[in-house]
FIVEX-407660 format. One line per field, with one value per residue (C-alpha): x, y, z; residue in one letter. Coordinates in steps of 0.1 Angstrom, whole numbers. Layout:
<sites>
u	c(X | ...)
v	c(Y | ...)
w	c(Z | ...)
resn	c(a | ...)
</sites>
This chain:
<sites>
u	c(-180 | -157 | -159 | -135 | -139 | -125 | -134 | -169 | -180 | -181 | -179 | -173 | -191 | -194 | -194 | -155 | -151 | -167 | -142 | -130 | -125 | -89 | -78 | -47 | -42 | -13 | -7 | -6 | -20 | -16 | -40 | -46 | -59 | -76 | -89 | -113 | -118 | -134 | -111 | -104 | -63 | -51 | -18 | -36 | -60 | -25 | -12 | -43 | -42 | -6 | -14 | -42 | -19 | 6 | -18 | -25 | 12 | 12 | -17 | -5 | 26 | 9 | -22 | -4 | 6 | 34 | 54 | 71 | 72 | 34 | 10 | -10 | 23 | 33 | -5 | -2 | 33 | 15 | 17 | -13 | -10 | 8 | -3 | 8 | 4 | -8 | -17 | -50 | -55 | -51 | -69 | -98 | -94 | -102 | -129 | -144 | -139 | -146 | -184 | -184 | -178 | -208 | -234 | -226 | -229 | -192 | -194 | -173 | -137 | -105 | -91 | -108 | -115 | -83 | -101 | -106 | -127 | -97 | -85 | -91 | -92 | -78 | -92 | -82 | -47 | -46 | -34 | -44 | -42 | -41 | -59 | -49 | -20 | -24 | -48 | -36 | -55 | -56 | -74 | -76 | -112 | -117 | -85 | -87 | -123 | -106 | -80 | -104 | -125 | -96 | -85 | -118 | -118 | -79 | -97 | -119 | -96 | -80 | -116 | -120 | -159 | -164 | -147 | -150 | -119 | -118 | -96 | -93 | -134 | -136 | -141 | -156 | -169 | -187 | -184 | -208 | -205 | -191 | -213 | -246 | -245 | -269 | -239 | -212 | -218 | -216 | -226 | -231 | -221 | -219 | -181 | -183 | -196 | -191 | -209 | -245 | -250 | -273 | -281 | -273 | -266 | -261 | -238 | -234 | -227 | -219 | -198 | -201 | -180 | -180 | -169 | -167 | -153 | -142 | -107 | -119 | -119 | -102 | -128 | -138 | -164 | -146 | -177 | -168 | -135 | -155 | -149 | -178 | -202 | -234 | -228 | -206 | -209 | -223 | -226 | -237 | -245 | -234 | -247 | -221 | -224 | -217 | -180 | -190 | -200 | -174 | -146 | -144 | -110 | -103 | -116 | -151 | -155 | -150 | -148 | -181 | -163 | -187 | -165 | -148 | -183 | -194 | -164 | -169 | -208 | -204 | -178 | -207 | -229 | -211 | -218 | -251 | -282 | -308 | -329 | -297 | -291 | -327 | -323 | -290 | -302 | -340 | -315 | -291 | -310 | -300 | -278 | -286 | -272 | -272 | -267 | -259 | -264 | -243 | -269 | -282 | -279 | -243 | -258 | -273 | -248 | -273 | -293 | -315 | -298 | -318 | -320 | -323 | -326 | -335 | -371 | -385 | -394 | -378 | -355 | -367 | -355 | -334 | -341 | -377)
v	c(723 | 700 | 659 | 638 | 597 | 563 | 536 | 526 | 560 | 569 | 606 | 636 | 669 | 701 | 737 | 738 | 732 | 748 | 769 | 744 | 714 | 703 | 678 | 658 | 624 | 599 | 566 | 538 | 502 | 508 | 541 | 571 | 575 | 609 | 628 | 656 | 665 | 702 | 712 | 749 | 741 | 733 | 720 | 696 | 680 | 674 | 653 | 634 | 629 | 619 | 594 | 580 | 577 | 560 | 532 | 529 | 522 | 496 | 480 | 472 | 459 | 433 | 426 | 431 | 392 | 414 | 417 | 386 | 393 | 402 | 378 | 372 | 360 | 338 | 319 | 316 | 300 | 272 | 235 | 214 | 209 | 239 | 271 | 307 | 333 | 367 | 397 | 414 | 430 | 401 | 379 | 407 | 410 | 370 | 369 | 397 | 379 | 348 | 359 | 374 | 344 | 332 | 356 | 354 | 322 | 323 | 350 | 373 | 351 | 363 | 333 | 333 | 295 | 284 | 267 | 296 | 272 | 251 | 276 | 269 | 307 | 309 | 345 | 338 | 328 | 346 | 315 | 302 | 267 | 253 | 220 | 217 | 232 | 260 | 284 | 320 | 347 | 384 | 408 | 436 | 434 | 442 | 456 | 492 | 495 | 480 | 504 | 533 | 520 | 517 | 553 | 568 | 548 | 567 | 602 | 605 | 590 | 625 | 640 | 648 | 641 | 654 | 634 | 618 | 592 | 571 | 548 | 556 | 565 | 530 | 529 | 559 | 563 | 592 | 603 | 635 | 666 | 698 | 722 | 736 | 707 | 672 | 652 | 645 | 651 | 619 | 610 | 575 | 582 | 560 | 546 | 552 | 580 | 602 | 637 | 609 | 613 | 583 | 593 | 623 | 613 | 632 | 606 | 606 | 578 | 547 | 538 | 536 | 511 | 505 | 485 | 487 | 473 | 504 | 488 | 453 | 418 | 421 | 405 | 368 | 351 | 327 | 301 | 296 | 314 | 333 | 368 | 396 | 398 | 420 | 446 | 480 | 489 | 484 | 504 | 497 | 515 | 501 | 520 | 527 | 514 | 532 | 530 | 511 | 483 | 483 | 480 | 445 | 423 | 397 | 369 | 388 | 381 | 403 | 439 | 458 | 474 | 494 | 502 | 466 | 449 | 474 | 466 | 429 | 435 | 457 | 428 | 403 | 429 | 423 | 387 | 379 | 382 | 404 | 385 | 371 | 405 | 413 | 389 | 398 | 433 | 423 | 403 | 429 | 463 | 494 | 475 | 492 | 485 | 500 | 478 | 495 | 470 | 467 | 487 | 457 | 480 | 491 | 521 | 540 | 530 | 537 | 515 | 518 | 519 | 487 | 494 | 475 | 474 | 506 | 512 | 501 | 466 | 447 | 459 | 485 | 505 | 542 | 562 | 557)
w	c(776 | 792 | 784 | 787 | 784 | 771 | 749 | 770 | 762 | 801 | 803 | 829 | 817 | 829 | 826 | 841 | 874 | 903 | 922 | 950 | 929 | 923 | 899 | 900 | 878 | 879 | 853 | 868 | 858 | 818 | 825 | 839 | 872 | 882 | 914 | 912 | 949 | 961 | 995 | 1000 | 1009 | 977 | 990 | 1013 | 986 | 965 | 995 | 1000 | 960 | 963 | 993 | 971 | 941 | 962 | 970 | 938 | 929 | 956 | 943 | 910 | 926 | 941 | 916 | 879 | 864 | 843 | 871 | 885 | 921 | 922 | 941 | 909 | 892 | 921 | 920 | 885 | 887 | 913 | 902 | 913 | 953 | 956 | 978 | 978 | 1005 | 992 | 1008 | 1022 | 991 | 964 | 986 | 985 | 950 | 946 | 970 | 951 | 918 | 927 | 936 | 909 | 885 | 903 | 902 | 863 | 856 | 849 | 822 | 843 | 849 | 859 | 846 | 812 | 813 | 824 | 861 | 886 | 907 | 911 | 934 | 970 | 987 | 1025 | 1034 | 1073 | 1064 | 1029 | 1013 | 980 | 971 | 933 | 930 | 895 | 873 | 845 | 863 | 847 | 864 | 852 | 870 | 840 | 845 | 886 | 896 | 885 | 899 | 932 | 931 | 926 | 959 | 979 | 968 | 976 | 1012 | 1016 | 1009 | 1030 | 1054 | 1050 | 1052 | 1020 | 1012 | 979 | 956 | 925 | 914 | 880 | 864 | 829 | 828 | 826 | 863 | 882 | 915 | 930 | 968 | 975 | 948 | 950 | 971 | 957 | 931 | 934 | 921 | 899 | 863 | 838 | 804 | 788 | 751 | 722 | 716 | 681 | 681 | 710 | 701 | 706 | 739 | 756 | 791 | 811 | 850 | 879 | 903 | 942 | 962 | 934 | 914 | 870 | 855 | 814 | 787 | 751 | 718 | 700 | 698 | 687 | 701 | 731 | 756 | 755 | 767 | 792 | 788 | 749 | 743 | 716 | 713 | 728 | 698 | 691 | 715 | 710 | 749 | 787 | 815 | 854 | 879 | 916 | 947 | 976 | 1008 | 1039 | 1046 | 1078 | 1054 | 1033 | 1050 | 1064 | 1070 | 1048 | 1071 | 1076 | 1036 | 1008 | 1005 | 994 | 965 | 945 | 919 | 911 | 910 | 887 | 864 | 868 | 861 | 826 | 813 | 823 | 804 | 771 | 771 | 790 | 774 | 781 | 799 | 825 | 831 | 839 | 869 | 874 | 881 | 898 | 923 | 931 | 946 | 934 | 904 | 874 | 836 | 802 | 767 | 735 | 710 | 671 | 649 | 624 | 599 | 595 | 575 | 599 | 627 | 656 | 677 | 709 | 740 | 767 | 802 | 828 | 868 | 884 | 890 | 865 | 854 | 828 | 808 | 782 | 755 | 773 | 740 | 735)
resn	c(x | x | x | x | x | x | x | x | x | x | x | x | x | x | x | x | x | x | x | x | x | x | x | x | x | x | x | x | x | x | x | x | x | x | x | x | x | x | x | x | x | x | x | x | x | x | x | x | x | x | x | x | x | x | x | x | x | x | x | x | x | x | x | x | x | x | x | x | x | x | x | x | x | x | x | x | x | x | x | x | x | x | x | x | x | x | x | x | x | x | x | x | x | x | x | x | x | x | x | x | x | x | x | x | x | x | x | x | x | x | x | x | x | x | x | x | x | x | x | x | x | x | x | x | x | x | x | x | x | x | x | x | x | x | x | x | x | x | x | x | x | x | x | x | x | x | x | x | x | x | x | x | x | x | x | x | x | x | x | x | x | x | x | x | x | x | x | x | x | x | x | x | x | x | x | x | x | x | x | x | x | x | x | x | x | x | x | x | x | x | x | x | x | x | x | x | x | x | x | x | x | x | x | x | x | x | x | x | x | x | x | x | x | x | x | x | x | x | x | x | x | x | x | x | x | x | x | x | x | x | x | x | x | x | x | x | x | x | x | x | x | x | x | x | x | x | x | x | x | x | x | x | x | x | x | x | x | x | x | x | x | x | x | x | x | x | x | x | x | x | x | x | x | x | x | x | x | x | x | x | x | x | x | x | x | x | x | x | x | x | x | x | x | x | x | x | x | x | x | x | x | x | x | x | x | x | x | x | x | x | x | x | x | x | x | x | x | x | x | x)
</sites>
């Protein structure tokens, strides 16, 4: 058996490949970005990978606040009554995040407290202006997800269909499956202990972000500046539109990115409580999440897995 995963205990499982399926991966963004496509020209899915990696490259270029030059280093650099110009992307990336900040309640926050709303978005021009000083945005927890949409939108650009892409498991999105299969296979394991698998689920057409804490405090809850507490991992589930829908200009509003709302939604996850993220998910058709809570007793280290969204209603317990 094949299973490979990271830290939010997001897995890809399987009995090996089918025949057709090619993998290719490339780091980029502090991980490692893969592409498991089925195309009978091997050479041709490597330069549709290679294309798709590419973009990637470019992405982080323009999105990463470690490198100077990027647009998310220049808007962080603005003094109150200054304005930037960014690019499509970036801009996207904002407009994206900056929904997303509000469907949460502010629990998702790319600027983890430090005034996102004093930002004044331009899509039509792409200019951002900074009401106020000290705004430090980081978009860790959307960009890979964006990157991975984007990706996807490039290979099937180059006609390939069945594809699956993911940033670090972290961020996974599902085109159609090989042939003869209903979809991609994914497990939803525990972090800290990987062999207890959760939920088995066969994936087509959305897009599975995670989270976790296996390697400590290292996401705060922008409303308190507390660190995530009483969780050990999310999961959601975000269906994908039609590429019709999802590829809209910059000035048409944002992107319908599957795969970055789903990171933005399992970062909320860690910090809602169950009963926001009930009507977080009753709101948003076809949005689906998964809560693993900290076991209250660190003895027996397990603890049932909540559900919510989906068809069901409520949220209720995935293991019983």
């Amino acid at each position: 058996m094949e299973a490979n995963g990271g830290d939010g205990g997001l897995l890809i499982e399987g009995q090996g490949e089918p025949g057709g399926v090619r993998r290719f991966s490339h780091e980029a963004m502090a991980t490692v970005f893969e592409v498991r496509a089925e195309h009978p020209d091997a050479r041709y899915a490597a330069q549709a990978a290679q294309a798709a990696f590419a973009l990637a490259d470019r992405l982080e270029q323009e999105l990463s606040r470690f490198l100077p030059a990027s647009d998310i280093s220049r808007i962080n650099q603005l003094a109150a009554g200054e304005r930037a110009r960014v690019g499509t992307s970036a801009m996207e990336c904002l407009v994206i995040a900056r929904h997303m900040f509000d469907v949460t309640g502010g629990a998702f926050d790319i600027s983890i407290g430090t005034g996102l709303t004093s930002l004044v978005l331009d899509p039509e021009q792409c200019l951002v202006h900074a009401t106020s000083g000290g705004v430090r945005l980081d978009l860790g927890g959307i960009g890979k997800g964006y990157a991975v949409d984007l990706m996807a939108e490039l290979l099937e650009e180059w006609d390939l269909e069945r594809v699956l892409v993911h940033g670090g498991f972290s961020s996974v999105l599902a085109l159609e499956p090989p042939a003869g299969r209903d979809g991609w296979p994914l497990t939803l394991s525990d972090p800290k202990r990987p062999a207890r698998v959760l939920i088995r689920r066969t994936a087509r057409q959305e897009a599975l972000g995670a989270s976790g804490l296996r390697k400590g405090d290292h996401i705060v809850d922008p409303r308190t500046g507390a660190p995530a507490r009483g969780r050990r991992a999310a999961w959601v589930v975000v269906p994908r539109p039609d590429a019709a829908r999802a590829r809209t200009s910059a000035g048409d509003g944002p992107r319908i990115a599957p795969a970055a709302v789903a990171d933005a939604l399992t970062t909320a996850c860690l910090l809602l409580s169950p009963g926001e993220i009930e009507r977080l998910c009753a709101a948003t058709p076809g949005v689906e999440a998964w809560i693993l809570p900290e076991p209250d007793d660190d003895r027996t280290g397990t603890s049932d897995l909540l559900h919510f969204g989906g068809s069901g209603t409520g949220y209720t317990s995935a293991l019983a």
